[in-house]
N, C-alpha and C positions, 0 to 999 in steps of 0.2 A: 290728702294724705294717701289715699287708694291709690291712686296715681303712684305715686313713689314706692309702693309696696309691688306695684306690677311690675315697675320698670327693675327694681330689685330681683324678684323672680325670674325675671326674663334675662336680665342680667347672669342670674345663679346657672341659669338651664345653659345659656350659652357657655359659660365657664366651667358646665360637665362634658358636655360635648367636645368640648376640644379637649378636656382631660383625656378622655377615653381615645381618642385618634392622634396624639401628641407621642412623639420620638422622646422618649427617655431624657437627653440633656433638655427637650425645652421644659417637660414635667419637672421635672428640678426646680428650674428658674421660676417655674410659674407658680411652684410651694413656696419658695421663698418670700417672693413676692407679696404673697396669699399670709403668708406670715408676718410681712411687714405692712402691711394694711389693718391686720389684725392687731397689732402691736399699738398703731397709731387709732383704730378703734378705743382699742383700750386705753388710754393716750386720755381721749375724748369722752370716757365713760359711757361710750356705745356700745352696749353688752352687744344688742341682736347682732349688728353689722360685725361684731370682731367675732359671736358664734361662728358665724355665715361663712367668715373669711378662714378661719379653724376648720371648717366641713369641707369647703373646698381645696385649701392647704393638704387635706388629705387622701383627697380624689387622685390630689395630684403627684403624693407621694404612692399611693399604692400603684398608679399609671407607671410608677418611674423602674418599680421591683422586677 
């Protein structure tokens, strides 16, 4: 299960990084997305993963401003 919480983080850090370097329309796309994964988190009654998907959703909106 440590395994899957790494690849998870590792997963989140890559997903800030490109927030922060991302051109405005692809920030967009990439909230929305982040919203729709979130949505299907929730879907699935996976609080942490639809958290996660909300946090970055929002990286991705502030990148876009």
């Amino acid at each position: 299960m440590k395994k899957g919480i790494k690849d998870k983080k590792d997963d989140l850090r890559q997903r800030v990084e490109a927030a922060k370097k991302a051109p405005k329309d692809r920030a967009a796309k990439e909230a929305e997305q982040a919203l729709n994964r979130m949505q299907e988190h929730l879907s699935n009654e996976d609080l942490v993963s639809a958290y996660i998907d909300r946090w970055v959703a929002n990286q991705w909106l502030k990148t876009s401003k």
